[in-house]
C-alpha positions as a printed NumPy array, in Angstrom:
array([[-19.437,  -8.865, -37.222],
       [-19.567, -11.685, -34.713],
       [-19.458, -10.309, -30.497],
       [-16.568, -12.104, -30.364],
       [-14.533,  -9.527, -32.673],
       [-15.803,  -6.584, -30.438],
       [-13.476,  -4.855, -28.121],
       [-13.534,  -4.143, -24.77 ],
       [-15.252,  -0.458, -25.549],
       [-17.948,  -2.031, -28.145],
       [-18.982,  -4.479, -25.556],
       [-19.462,  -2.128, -22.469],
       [-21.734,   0.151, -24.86 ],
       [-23.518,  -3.056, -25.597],
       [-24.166,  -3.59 , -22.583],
       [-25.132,  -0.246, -21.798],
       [-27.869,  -0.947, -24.278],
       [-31.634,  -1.034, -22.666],
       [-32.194,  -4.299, -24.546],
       [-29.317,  -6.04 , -22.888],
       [-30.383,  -4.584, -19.494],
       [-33.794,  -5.556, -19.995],
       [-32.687,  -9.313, -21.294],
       [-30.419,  -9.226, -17.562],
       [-32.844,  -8.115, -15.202],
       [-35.652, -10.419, -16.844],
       [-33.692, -13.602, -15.925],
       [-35.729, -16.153, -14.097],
       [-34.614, -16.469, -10.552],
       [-33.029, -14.179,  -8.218],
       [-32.966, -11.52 , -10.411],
       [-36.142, -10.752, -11.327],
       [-37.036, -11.516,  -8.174],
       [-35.281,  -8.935,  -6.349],
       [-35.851,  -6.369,  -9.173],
       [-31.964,  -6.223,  -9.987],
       [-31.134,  -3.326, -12.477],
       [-28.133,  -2.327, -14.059],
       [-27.66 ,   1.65 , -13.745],
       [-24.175,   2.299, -14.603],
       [-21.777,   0.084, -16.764],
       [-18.314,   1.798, -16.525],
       [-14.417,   1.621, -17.475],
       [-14.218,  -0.462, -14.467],
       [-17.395,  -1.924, -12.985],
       [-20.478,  -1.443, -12.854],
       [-23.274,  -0.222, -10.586],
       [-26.56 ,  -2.242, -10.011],
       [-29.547,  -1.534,  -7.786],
       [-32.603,  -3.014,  -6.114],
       [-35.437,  -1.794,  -3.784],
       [-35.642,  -4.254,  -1.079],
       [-39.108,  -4.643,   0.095],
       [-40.497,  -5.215,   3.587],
       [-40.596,  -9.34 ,   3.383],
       [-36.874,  -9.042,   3.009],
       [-36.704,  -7.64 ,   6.477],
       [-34.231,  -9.27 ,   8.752],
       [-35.402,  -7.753,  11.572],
       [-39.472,  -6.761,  11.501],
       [-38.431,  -4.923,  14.924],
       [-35.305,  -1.947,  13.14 ],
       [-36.808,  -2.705,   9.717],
       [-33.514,  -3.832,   8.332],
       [-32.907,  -5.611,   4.952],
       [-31.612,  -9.293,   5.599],
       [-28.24 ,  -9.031,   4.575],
       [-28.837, -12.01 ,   2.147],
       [-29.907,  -9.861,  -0.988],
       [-27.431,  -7.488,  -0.65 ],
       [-24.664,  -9.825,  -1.466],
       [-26.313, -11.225,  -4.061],
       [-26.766,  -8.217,  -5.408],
       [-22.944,  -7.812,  -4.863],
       [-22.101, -10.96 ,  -6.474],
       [-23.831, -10.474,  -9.808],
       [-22.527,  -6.769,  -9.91 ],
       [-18.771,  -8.398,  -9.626],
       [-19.54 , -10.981, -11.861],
       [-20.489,  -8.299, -14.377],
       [-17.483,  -6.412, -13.792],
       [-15.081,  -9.841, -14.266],
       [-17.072,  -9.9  , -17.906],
       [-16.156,  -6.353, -18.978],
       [-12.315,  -7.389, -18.105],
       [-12.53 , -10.353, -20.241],
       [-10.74 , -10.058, -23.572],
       [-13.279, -12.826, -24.712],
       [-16.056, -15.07 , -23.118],
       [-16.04 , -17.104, -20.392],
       [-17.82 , -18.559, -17.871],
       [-16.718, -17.943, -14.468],
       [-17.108, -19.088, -10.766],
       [-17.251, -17.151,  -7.779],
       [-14.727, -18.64 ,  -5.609],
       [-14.698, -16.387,  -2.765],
       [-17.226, -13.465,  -1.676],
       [-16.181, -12.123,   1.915],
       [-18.478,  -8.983,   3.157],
       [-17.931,  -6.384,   5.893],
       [-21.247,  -4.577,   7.094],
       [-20.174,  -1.664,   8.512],
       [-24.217,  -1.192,   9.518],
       [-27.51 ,  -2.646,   8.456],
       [-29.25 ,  -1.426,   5.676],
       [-32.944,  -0.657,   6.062],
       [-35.79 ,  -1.873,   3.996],
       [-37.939,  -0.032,   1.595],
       [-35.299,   2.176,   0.413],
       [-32.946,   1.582,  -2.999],
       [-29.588,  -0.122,  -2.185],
       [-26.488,   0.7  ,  -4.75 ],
       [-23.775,  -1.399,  -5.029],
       [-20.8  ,  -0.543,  -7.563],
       [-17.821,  -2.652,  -8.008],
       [-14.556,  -2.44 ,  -9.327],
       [-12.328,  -5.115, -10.861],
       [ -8.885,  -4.994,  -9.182],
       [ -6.492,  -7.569, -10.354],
       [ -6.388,  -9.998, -13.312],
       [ -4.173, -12.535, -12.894],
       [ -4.188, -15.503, -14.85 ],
       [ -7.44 , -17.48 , -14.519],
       [ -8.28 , -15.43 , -11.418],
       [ -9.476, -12.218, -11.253],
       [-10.247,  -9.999,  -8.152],
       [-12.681,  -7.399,  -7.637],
       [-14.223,  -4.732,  -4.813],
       [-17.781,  -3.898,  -4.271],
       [-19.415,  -1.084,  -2.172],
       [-22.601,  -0.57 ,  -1.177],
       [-24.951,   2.414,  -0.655],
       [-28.476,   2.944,   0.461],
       [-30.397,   5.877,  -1.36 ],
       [-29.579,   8.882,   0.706],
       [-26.458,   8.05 ,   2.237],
       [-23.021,   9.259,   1.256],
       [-21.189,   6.4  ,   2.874],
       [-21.311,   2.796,   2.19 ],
       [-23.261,   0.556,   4.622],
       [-20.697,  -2.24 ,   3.262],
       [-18.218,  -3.215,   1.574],
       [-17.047,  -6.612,  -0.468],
       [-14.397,  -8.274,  -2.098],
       [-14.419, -11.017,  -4.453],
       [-12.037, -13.554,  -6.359],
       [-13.476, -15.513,  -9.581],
       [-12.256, -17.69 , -11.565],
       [-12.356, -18.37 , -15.215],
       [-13.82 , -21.456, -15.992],
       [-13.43 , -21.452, -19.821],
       [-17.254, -22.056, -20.702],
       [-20.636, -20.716, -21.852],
       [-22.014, -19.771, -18.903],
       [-26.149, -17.702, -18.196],
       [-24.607, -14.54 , -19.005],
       [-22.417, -15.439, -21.939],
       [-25.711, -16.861, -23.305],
       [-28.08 , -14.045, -22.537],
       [-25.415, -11.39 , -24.274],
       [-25.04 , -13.95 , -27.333],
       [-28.805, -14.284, -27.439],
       [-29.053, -10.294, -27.727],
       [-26.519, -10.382, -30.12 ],
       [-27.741, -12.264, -32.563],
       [-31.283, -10.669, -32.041],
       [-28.951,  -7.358, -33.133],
       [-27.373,  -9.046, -36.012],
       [-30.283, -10.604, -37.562],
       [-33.234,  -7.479, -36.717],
       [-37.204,  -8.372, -36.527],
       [-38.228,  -8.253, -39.984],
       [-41.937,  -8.362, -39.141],
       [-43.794,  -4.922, -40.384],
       [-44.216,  -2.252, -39.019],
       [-48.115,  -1.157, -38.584]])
């Protein structure tokens, strides 16, 4: 069975997997550096989280996060989401990322974000993000995002075909 014959249920337990998470959050870059993690992978969207630390301070004075992270954070969380909606891969391109801060978040303590893919249309899809700091029960902000499809093999497409093929074709060394 090649990925590409999975449907859309197969792939979101797939990438419910802790291998696949594991394979995400160890990417080079931002998201290893901010500590990214993938908590929830729904009908719909998915939910990611990081703990932002005290050098991503915007402000030393209030302790607030730098608002930076946080929609990167959202980005790759909609970019996720625009994957699950896919009825095959793709790359894709973040055209447009607009974010309303309702208040700053503060450092040292776990920000949420969970998004929501609204409209598929065409080559362009749109989707909604909102995002929580641990201990709150309203969003701090919220986001909204259009990507486009760009018809290649982009990171993530690799990173899920990689795991794939480590699924297909199983370590065969021995076991001690």
């Amino acid at each position: 069975m090649t990925l590409k014959q999975l449907s859309r249920n197969e792939f979101r337990e797939y990438l419910s997997r802790p291998e696949f998470r594991d394979s995400y959050t160890g990417l080079s870059g931002v998201h290893s550096e901010l500590g990214i993690r993938i908590l929830d992978v729904g009908e719909d969207g998915v939910t990611m989280s990081f703990s932002p630390t005290a050098s991503m301070a915007g402000s030393v004075s209030t302790n607030s996060c730098d608002l930076g992270p946080v929609a990167t954070v959202m980005d790759s969380a909609m970019g996720m989401s625009v994957m699950l909606s896919l009825e095959e891969f793709s790359s894709i391109a973040t055209l447009e990322l607009r974010t309303d801060w309702i208040e700053n978040p503060r450092a040292n303590c776990e920000i949420s974000v969970r998004t929501k893919v609204d409209t598929v249309v065409e080559d362009l899809i749109f989707v909604q993000a909102e995002a929580w700091q641990e201990g709150s029960v309203t969003p701090f902000c919220r986001g909204t995002a259009r990507f486009m499809l760009t018809r290649g093999e982009g990171n993530l497409s690799k990173v899920i075909m990689n795991a794939a093929k480590e699924q297909e074709f199983p370590d065969k060394r021995e076991s001690l």
